[in-house]
N, C-alpha and C positions, 0 to 999 in steps of 0.2 A: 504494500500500500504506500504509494509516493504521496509524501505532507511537503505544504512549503514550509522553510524554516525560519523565521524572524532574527534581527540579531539576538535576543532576548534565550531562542532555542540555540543560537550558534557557541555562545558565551555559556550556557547550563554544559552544552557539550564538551568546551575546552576545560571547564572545570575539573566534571566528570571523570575527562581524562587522566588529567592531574592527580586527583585525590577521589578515586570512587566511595570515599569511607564519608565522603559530607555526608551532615546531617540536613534534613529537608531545609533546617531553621538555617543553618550558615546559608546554602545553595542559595536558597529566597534572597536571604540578607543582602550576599553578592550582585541577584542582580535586580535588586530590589522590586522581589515576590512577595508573597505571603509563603509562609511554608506548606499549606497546602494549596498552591497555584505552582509552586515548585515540583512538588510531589504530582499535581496532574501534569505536567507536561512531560516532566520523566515519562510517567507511564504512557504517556503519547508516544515518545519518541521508543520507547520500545515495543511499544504496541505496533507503529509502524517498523520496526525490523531494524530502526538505527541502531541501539542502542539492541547487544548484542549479550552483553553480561558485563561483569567487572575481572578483576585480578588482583593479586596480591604481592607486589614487588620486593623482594625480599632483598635488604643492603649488604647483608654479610657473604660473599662470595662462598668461604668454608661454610654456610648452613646449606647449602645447594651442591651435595655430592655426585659423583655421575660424569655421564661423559653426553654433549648434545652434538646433535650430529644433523645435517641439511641434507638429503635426500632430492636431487633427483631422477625422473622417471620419464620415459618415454613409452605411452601409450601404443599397444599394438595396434591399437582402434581407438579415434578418437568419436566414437558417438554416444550423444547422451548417456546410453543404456552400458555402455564401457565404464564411459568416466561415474557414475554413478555404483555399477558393482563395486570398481575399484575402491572408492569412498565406503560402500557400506562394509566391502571386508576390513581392507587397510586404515583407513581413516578411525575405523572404531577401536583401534587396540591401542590399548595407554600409553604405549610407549611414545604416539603421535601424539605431540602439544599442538600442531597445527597443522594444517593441511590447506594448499592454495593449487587452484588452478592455473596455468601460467600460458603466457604467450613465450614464443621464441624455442630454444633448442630444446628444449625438456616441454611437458605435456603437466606436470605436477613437481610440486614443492614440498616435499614434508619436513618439519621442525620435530625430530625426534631426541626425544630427553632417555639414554637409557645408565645400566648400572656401569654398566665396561664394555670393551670391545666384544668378550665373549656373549654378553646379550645383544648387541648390536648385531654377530654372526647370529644368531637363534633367530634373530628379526627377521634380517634377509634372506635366511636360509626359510623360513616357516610363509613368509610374507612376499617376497617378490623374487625371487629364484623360482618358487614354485608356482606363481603366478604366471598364468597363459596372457593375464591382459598388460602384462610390463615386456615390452622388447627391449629396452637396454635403460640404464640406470649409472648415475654415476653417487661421489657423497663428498663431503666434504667436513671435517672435521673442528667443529669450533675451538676454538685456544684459548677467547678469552673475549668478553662482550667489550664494543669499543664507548658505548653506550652508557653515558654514567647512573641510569635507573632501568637498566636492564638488566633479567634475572638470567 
């Protein structure tokens, strides 16, 4: 459902981002709401599909153990009903924090968070080695976020 968005929706958005942990009363405050005129357009803009969830950014690099790993994939087939399987198997196992459909050399993006390389091998080996709908796949190995509020 496409809404138009006022600066009023644009500014609750930037917040949001910032700090999903506001309370109705700050959010209002900011951009000078009522807290519940703040609280309904929230639920507007996720009611219309913007506002997708929240997260929780964690500062301390050693609380966040593991190894994350970027995942590209080249679709043996790119139609709906392809990229859709591929999503309802691959996409739904924990080890993917995100999944993006992508233009250019690769067909998909996955953000995969796992323990070590030996679950990473479990991954690939159970998840897209044995998948019919991946014809080739590359990865690439995060070292360390350049991003100073990224987990």
């Amino acid at each position: 459902m496409a809404i138009a968005l006022d600066d009023r929706d644009q500014r609750i958005l930037t917040l949001l981002e910032a700090d999903a942990w506001l309370s109705y009363v700050e959010l209002g405050g900011q951009v000078n709401l009522s807290a519940s005129a703040a609280q309904r357009r929230v639920e507007r803009l996720i009611s219309a599909g913007i506002i997708r969830g929240a997260r929780t950014v964690i500062d301390k690099p050693e609380a966040v153990s593991g190894l994350t790993v970027f995942l590209l994939a080249e679709l043996t087939s790119e139609t709906t009903q392809s990229l859709q399987r591929f999503t309802a198997t691959v996409g739904a196992q924990p080890e993917v924090v995100e999944a993006w459909y992508v233009a250019g050399e690769s067909d998909v993006l996955l953000k995969l968070h796992l323990a070590d390389l030996p679950a990473y091998d479990r991954f690939v080996e159970a998840h897209i080695n044995s998948s019919l709908l991946v014809g080739r796949f590359k990865t690439l190995t995060a070292l360390r976020s350049l991003a100073p509020d990224a987990a």
